[in-house]
PyMOL Python script that loads the backbone (N, CA, C, O; Angstrom):
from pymol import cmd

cmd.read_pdbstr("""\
ATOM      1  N   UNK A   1     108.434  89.535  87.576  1.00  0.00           N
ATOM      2  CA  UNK A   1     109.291  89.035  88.623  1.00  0.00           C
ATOM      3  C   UNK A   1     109.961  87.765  88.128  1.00  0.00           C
ATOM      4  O   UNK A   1     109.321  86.912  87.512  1.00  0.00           O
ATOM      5  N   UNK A   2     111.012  87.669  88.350  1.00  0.00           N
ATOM      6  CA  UNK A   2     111.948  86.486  88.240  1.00  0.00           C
ATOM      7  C   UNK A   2     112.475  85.748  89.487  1.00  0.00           C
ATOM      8  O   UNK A   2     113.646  86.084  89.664  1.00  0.00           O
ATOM      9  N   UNK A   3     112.090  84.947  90.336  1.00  0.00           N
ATOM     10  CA  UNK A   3     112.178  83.725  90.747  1.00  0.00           C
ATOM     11  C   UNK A   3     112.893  82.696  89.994  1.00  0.00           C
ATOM     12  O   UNK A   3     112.132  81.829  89.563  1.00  0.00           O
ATOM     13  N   UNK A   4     113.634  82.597  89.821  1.00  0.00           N
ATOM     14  CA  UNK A   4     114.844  81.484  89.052  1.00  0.00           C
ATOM     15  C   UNK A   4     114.652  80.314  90.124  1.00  0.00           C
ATOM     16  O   UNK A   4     114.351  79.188  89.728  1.00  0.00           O
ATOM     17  N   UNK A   5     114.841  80.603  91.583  1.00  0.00           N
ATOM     18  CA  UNK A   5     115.367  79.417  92.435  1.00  0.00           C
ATOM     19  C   UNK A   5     114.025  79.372  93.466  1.00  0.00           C
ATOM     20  O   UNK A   5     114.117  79.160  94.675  1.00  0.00           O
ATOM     21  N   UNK A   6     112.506  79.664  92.594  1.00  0.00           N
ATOM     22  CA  UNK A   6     111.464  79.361  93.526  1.00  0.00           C
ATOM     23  C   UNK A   6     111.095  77.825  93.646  1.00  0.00           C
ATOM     24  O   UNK A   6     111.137  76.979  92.753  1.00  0.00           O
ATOM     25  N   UNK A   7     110.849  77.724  94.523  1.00  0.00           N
ATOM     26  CA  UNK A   7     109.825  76.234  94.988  1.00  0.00           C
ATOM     27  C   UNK A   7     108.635  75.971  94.365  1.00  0.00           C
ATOM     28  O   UNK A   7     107.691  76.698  94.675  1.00  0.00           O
ATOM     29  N   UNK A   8     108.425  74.956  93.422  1.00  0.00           N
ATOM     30  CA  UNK A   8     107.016  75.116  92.994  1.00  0.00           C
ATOM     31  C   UNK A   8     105.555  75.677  93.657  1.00  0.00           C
ATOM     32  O   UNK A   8     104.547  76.126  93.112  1.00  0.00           O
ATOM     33  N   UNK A   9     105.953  75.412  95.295  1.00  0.00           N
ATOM     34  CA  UNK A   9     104.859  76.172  95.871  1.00  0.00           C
ATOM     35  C   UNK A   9     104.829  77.724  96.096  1.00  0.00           C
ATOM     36  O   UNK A   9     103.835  78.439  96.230  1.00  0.00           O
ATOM     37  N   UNK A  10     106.322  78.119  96.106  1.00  0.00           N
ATOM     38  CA  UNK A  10     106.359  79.638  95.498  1.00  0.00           C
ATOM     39  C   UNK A  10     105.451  80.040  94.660  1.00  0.00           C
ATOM     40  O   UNK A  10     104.471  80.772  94.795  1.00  0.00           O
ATOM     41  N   UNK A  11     106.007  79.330  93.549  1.00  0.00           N
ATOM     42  CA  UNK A  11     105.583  79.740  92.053  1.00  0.00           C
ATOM     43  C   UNK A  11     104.277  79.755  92.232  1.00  0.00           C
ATOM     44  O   UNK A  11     103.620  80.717  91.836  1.00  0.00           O
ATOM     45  N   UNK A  12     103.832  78.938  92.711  1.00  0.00           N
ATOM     46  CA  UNK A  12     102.286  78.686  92.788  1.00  0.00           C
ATOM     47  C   UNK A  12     101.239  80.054  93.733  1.00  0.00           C
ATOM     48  O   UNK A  12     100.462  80.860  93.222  1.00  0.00           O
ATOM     49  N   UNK A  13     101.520  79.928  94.883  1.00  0.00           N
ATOM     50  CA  UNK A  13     101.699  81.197  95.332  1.00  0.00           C
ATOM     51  C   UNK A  13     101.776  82.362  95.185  1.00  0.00           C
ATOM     52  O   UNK A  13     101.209  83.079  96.010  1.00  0.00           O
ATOM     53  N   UNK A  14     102.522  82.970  94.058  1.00  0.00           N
ATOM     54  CA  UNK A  14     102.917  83.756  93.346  1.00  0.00           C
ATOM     55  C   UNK A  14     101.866  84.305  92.752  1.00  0.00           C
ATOM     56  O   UNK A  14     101.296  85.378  92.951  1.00  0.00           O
ATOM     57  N   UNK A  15     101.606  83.117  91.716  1.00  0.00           N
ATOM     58  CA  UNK A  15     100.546  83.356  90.866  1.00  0.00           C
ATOM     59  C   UNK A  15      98.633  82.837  91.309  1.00  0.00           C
ATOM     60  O   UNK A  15      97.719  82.769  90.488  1.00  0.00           O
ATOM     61  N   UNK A  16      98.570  82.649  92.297  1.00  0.00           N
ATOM     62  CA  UNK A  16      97.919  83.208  93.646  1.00  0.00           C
ATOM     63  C   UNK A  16      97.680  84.856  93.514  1.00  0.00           C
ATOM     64  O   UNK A  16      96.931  85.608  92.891  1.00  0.00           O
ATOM     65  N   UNK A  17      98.530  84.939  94.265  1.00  0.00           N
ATOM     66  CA  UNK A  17      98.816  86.661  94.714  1.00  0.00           C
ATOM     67  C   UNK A  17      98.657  87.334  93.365  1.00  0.00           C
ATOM     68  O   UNK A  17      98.110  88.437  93.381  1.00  0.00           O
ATOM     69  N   UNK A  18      99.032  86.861  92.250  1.00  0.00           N
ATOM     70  CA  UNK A  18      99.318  87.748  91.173  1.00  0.00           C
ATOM     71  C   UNK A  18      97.569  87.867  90.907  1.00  0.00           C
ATOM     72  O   UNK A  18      97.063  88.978  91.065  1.00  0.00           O
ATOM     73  N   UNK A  19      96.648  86.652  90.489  1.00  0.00           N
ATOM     74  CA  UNK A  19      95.576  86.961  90.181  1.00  0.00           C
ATOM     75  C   UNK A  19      94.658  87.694  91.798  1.00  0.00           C
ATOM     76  O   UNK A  19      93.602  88.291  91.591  1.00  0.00           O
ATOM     77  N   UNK A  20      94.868  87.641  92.398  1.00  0.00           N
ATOM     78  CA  UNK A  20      94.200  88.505  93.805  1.00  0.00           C
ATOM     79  C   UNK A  20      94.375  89.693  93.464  1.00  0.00           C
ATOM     80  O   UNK A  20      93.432  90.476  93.351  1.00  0.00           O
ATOM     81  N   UNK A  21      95.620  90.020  93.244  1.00  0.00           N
ATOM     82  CA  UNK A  21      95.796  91.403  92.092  1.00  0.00           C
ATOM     83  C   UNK A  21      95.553  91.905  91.130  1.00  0.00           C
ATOM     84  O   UNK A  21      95.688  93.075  90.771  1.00  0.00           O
ATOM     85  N   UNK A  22      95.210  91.120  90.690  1.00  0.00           N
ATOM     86  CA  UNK A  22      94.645  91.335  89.354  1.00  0.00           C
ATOM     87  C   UNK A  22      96.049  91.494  88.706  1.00  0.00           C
ATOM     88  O   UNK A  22      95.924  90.995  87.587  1.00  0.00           O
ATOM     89  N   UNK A  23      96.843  91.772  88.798  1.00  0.00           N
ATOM     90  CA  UNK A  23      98.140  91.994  87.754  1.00  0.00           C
ATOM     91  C   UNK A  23      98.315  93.538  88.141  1.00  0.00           C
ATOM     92  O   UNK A  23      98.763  94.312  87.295  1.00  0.00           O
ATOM     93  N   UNK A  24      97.977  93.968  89.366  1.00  0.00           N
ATOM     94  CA  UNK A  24      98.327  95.285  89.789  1.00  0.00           C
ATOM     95  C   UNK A  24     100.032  95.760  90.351  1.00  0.00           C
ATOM     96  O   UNK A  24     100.451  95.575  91.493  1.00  0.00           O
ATOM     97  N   UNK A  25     100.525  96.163  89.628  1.00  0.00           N
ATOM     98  CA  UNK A  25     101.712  95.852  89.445  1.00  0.00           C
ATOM     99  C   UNK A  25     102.708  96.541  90.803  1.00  0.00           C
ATOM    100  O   UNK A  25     103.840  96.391  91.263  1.00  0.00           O
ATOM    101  N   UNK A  26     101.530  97.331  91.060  1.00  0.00           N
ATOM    102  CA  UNK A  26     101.869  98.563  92.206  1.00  0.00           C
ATOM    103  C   UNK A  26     101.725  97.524  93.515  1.00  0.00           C
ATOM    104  O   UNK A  26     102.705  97.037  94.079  1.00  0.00           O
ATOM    105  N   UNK A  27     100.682  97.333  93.805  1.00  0.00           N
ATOM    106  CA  UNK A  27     100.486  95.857  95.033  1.00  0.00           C
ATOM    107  C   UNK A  27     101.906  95.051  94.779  1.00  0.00           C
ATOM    108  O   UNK A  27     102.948  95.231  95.409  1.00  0.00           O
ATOM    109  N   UNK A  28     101.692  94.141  93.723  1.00  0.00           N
ATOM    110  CA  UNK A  28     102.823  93.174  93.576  1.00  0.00           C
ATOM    111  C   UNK A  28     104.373  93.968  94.391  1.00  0.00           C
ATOM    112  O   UNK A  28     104.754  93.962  95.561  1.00  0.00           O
ATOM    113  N   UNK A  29     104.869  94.498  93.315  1.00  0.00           N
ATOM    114  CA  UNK A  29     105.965  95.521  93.975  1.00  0.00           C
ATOM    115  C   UNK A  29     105.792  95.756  95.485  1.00  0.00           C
ATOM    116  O   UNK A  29     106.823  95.567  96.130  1.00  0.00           O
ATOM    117  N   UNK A  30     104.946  96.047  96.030  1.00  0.00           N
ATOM    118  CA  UNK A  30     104.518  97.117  97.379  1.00  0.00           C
ATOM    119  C   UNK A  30     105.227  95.429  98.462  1.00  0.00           C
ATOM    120  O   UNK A  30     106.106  95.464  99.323  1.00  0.00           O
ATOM    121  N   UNK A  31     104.556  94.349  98.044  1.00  0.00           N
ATOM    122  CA  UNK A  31     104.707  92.881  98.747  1.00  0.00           C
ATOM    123  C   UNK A  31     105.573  92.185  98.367  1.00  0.00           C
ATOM    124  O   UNK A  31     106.283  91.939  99.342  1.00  0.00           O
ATOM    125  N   UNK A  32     105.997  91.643  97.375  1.00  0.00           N
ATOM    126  CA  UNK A  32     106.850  90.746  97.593  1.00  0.00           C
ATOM    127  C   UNK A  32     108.486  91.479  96.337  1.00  0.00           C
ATOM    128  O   UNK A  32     108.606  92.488  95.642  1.00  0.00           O
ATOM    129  N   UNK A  33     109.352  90.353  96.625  1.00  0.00           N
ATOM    130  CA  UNK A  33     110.500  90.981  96.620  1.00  0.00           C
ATOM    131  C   UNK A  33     110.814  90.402  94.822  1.00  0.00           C
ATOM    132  O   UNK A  33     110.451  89.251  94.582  1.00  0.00           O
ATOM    133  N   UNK A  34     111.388  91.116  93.797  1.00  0.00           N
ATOM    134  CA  UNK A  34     111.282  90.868  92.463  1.00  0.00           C
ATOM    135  C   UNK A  34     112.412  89.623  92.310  1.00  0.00           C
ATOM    136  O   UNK A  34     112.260  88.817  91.392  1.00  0.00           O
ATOM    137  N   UNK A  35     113.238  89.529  92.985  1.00  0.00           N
ATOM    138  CA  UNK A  35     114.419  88.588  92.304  1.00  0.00           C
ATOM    139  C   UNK A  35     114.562  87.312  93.275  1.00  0.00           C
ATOM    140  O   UNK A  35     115.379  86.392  93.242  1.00  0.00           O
ATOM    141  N   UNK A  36     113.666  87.526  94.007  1.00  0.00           N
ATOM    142  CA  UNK A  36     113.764  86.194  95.442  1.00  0.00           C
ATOM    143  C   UNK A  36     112.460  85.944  95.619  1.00  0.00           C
ATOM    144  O   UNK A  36     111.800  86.901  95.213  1.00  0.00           O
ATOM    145  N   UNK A  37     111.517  84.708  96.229  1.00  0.00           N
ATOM    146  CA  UNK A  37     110.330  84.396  96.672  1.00  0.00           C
ATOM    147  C   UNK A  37     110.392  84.768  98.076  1.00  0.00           C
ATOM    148  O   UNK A  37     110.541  83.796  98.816  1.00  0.00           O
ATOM    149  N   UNK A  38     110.327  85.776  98.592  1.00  0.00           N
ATOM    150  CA  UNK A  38     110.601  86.472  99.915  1.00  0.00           C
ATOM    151  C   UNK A  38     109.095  87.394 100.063  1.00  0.00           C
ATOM    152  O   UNK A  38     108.148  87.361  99.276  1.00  0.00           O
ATOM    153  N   UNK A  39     109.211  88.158 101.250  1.00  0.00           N
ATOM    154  CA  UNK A  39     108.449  89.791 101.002  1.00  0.00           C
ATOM    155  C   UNK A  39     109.572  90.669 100.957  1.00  0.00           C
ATOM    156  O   UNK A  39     110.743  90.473 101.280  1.00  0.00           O
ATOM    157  N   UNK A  40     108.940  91.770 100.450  1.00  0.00           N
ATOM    158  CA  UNK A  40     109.893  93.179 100.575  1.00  0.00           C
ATOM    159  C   UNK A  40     110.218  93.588 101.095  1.00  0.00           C
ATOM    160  O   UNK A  40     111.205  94.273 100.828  1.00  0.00           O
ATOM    161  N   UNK A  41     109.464  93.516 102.795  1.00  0.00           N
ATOM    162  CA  UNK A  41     109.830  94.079 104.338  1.00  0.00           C
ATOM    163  C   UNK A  41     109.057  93.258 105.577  1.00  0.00           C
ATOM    164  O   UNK A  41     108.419  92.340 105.064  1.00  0.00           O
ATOM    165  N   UNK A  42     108.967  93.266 106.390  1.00  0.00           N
ATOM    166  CA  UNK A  42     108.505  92.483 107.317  1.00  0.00           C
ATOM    167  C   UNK A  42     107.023  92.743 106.979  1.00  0.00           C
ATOM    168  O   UNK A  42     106.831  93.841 106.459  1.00  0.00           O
ATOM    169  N   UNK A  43     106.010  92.024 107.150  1.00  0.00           N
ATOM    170  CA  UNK A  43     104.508  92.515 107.316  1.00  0.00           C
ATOM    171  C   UNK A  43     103.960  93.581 108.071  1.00  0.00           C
ATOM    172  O   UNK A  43     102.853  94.077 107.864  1.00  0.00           O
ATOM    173  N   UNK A  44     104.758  93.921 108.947  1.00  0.00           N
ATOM    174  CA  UNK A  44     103.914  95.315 109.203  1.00  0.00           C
ATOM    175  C   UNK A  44     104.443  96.273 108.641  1.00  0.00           C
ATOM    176  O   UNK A  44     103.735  97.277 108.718  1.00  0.00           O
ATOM    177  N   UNK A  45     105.327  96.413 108.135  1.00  0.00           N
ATOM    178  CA  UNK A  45     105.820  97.238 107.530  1.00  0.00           C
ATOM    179  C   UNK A  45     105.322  97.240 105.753  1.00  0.00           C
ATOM    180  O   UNK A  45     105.373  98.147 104.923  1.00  0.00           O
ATOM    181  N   UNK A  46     104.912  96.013 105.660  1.00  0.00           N
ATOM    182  CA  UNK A  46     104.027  96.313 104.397  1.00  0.00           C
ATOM    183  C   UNK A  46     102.733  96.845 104.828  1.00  0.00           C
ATOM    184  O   UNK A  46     102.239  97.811 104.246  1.00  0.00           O
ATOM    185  N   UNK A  47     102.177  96.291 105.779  1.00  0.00           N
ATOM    186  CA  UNK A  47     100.571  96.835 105.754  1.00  0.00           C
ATOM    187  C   UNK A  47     100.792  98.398 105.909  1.00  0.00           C
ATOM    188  O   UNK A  47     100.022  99.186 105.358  1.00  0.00           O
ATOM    189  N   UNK A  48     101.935  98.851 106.725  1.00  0.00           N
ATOM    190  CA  UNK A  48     101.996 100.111 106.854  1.00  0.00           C
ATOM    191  C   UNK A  48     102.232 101.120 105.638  1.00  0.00           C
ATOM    192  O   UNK A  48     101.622 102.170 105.840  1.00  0.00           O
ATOM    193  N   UNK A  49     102.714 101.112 104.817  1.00  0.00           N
ATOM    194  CA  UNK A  49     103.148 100.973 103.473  1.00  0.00           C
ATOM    195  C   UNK A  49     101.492 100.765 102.366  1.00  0.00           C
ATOM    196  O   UNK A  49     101.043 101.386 101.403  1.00  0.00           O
ATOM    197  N   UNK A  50     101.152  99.891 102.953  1.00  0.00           N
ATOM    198  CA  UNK A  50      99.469 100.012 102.140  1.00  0.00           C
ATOM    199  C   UNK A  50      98.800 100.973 102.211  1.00  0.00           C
ATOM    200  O   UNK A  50      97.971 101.277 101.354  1.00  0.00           O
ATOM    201  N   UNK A  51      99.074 101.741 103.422  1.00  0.00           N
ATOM    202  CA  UNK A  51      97.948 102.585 103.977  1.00  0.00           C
ATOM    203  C   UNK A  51      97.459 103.835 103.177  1.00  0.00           C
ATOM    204  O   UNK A  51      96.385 104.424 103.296  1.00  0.00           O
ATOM    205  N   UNK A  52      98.506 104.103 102.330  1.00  0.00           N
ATOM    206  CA  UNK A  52      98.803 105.236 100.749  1.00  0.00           C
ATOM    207  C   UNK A  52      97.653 104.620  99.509  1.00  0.00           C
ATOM    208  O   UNK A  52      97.227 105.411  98.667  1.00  0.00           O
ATOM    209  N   UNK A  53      97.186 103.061  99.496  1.00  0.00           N
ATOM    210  CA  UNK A  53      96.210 102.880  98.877  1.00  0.00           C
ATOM    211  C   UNK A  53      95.009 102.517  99.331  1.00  0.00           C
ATOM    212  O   UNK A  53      94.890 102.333 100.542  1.00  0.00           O
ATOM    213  N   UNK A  54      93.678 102.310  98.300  1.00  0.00           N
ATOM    214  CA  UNK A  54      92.554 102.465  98.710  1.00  0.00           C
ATOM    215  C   UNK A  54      92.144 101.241  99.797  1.00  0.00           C
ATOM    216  O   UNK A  54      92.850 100.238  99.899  1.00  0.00           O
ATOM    217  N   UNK A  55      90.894 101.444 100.615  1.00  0.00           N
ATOM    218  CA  UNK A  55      90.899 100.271 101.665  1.00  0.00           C
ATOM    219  C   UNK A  55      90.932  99.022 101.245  1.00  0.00           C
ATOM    220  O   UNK A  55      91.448  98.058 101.812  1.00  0.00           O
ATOM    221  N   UNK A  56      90.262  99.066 100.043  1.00  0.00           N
ATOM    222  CA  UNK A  56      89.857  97.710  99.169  1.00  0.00           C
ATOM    223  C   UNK A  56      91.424  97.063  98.786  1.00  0.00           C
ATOM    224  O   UNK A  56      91.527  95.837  98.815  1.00  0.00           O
ATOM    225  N   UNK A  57      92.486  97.789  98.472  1.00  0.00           N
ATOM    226  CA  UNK A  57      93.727  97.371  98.093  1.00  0.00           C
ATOM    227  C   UNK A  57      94.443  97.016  99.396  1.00  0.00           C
ATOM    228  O   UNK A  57      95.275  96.111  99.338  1.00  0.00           O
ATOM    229  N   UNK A  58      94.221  97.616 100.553  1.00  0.00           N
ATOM    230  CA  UNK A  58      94.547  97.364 101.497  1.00  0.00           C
ATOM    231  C   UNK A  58      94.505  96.307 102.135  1.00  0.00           C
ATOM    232  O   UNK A  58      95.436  95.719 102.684  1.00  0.00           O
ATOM    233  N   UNK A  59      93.197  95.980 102.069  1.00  0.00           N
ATOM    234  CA  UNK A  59      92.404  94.371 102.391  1.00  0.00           C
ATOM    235  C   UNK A  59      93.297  93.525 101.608  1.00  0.00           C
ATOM    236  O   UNK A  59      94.073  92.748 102.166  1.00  0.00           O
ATOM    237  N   UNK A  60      93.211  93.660 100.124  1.00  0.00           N
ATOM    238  CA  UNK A  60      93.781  92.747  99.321  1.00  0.00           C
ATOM    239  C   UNK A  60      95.196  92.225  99.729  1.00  0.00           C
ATOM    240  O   UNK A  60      95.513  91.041  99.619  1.00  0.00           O
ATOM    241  N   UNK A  61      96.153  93.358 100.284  1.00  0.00           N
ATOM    242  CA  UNK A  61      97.399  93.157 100.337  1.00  0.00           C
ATOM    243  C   UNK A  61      97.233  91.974 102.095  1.00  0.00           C
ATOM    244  O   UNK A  61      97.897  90.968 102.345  1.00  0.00           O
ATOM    245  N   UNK A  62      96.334  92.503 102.814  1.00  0.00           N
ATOM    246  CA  UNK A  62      96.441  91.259 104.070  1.00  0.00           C
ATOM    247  C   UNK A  62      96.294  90.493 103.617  1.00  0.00           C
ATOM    248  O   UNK A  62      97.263  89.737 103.684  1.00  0.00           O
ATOM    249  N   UNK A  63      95.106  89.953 102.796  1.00  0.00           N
ATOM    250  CA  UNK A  63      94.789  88.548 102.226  1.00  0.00           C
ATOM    251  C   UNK A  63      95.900  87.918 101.891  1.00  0.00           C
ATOM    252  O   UNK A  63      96.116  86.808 102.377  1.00  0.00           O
ATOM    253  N   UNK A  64      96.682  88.426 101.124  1.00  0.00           N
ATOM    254  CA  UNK A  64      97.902  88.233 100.411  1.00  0.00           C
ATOM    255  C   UNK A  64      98.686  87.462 101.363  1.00  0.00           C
ATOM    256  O   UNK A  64      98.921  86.254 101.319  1.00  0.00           O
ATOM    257  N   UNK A  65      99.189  88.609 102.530  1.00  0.00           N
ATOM    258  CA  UNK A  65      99.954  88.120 103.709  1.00  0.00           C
ATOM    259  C   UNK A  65      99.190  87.220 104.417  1.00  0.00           C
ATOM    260  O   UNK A  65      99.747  86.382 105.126  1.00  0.00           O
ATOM    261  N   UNK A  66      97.833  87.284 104.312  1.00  0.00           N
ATOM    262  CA  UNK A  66      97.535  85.719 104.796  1.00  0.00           C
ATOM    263  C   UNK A  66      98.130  84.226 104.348  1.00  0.00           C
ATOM    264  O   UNK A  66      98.690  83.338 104.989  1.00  0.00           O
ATOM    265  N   UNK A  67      97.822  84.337 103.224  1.00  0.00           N
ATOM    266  CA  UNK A  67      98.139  83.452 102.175  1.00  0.00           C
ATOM    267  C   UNK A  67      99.594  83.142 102.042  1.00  0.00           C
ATOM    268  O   UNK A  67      99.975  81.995 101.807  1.00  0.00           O
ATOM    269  N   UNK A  68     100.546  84.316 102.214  1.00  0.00           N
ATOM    270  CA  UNK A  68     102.219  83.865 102.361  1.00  0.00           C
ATOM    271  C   UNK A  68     102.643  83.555 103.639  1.00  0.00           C
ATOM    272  O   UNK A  68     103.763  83.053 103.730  1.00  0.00           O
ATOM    273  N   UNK A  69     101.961  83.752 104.715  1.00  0.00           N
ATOM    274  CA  UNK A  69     102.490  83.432 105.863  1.00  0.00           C
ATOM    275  C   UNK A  69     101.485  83.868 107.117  1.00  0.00           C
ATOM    276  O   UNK A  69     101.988  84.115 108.213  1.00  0.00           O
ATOM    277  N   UNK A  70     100.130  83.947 106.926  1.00  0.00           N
ATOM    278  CA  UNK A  70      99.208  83.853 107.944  1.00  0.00           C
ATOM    279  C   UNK A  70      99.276  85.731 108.504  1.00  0.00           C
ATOM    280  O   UNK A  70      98.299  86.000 109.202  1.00  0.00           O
ATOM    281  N   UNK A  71     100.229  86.919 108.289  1.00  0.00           N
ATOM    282  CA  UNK A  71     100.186  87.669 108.735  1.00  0.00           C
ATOM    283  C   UNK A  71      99.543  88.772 108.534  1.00  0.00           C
ATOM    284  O   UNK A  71      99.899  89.861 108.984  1.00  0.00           O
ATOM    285  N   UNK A  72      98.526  88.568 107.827  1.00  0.00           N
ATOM    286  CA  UNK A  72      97.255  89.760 107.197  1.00  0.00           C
ATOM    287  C   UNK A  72      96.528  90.085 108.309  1.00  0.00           C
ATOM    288  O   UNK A  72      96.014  91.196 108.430  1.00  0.00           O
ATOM    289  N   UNK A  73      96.443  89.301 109.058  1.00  0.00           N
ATOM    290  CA  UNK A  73      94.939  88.877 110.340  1.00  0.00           C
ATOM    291  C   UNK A  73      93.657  89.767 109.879  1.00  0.00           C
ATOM    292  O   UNK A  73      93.203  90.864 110.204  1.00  0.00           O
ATOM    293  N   UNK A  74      93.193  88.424 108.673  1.00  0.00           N
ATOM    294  CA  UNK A  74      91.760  88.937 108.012  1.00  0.00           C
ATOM    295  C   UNK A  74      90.905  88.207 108.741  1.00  0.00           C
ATOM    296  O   UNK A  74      91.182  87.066 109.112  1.00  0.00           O
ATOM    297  N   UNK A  75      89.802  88.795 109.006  1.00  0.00           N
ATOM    298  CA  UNK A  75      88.516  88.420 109.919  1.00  0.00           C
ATOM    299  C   UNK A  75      87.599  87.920 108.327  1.00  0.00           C
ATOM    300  O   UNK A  75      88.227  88.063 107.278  1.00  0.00           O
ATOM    301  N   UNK A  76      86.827  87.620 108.291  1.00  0.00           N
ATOM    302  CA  UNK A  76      85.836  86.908 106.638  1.00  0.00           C
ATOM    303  C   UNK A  76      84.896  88.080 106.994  1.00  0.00           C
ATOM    304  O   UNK A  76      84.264  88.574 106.061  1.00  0.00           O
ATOM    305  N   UNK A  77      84.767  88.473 107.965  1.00  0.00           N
ATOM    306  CA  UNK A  77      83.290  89.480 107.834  1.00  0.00           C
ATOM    307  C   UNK A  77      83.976  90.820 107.025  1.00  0.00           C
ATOM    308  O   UNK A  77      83.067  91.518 106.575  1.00  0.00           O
ATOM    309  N   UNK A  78      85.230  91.333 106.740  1.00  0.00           N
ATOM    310  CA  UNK A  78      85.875  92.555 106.130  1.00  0.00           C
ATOM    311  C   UNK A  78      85.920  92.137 105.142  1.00  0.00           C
ATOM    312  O   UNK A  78      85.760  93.061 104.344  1.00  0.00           O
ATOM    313  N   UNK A  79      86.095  90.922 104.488  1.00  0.00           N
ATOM    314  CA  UNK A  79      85.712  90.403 103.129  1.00  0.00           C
ATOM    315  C   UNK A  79      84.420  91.301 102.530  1.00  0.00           C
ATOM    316  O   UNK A  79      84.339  92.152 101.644  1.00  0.00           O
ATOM    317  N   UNK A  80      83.445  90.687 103.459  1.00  0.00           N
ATOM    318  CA  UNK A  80      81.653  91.067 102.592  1.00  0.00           C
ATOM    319  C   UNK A  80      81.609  92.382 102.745  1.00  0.00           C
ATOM    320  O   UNK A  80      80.887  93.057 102.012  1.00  0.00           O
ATOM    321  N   UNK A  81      82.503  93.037 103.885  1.00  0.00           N
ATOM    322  CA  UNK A  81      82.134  94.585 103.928  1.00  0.00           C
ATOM    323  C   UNK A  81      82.947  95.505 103.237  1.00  0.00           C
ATOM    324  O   UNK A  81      82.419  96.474 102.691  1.00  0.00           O
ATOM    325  N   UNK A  82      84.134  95.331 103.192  1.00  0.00           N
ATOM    326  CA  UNK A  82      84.787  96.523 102.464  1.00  0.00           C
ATOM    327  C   UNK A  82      85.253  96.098 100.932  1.00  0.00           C
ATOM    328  O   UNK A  82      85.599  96.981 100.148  1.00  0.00           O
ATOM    329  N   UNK A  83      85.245  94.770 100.559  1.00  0.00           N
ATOM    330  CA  UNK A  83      85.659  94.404  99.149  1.00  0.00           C
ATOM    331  C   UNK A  83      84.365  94.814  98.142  1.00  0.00           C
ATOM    332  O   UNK A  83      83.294  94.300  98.467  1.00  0.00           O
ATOM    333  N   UNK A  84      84.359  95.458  97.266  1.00  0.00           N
ATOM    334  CA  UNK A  84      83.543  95.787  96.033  1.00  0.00           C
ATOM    335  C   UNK A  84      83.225  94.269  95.251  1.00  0.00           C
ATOM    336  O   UNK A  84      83.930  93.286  95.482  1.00  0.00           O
ATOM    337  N   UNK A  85      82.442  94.246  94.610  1.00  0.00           N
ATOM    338  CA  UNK A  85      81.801  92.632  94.625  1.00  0.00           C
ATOM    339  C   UNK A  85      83.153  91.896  93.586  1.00  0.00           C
ATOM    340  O   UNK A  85      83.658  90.824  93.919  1.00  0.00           O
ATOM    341  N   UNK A  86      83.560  92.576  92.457  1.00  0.00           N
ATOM    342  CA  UNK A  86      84.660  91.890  92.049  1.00  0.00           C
ATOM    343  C   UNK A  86      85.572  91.096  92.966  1.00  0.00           C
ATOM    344  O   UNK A  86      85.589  89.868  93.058  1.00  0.00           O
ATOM    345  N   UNK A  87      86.278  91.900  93.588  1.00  0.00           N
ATOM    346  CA  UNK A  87      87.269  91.851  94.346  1.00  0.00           C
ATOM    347  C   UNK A  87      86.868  90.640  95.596  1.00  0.00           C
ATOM    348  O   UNK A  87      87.664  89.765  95.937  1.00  0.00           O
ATOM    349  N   UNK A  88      85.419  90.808  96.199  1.00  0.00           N
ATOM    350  CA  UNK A  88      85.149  89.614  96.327  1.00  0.00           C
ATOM    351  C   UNK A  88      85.484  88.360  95.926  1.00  0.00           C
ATOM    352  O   UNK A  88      86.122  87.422  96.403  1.00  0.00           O
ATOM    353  N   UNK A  89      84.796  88.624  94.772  1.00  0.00           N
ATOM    354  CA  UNK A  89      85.165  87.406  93.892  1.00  0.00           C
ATOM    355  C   UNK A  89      86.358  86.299  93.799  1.00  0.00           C
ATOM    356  O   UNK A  89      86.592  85.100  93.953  1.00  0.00           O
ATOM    357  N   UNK A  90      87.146  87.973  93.315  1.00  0.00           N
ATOM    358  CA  UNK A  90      88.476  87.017  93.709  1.00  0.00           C
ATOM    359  C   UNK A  90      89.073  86.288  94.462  1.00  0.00           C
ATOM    360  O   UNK A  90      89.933  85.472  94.132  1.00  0.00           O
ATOM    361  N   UNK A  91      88.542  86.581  95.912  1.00  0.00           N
ATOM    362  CA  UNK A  91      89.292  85.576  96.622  1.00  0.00           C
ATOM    363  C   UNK A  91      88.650  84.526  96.661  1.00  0.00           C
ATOM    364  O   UNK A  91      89.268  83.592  97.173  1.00  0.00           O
ATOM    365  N   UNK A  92      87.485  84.278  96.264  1.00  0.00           N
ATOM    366  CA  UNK A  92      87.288  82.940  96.354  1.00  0.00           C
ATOM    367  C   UNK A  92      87.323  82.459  94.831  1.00  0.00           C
ATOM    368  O   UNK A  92      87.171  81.269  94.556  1.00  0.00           O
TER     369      UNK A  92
END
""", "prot")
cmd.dss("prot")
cmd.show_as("cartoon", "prot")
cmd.util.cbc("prot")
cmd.orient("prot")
């Protein structure tokens, strides 16, 4: 992704999201937009859009939208239950 005219807290952000992903290139794409620090579609329309991957990726992508703008609405108890212990990990 190219961000030319991001905000350092973009950027930062970004690469946030990028390691939550692990560098999953399919997530990345699915959320945010390649040539602007934006999303790709409104948030429900991404979570809706998630629903084609596994729950664990699913989770990941709210977190995400937590993190860009509060709109994931992750509870911490779906953390310990549906994330596989890696993936745990990652978010903290």
């Amino acid at each position: 992704m190219t961000w030319s005219k991001a905000a350092d807290s973009e950027k930062v952000l970004f690469r946030a999201i990028s390691l939550l992903f692990y560098r999953n290139e399919n997530l990345l794409h699915l959320m945010l937009n390649p040539d602007y620090p934006k999303l790709m579609a409104p948030p429900e329309v991404i979570k809706r859009r998630a629903q084609g991957f596994s729950s664990s990726e699913q989770l990941l992508v709210r977190i995400a939208l937590d993190a860009w703008n509060g709109s994931g609405g992750i509870h911490f108890n779906e953390l310990y239950e549906k994330l596989d212990p890696h993936n745990f990990q990652k978010c903290f």
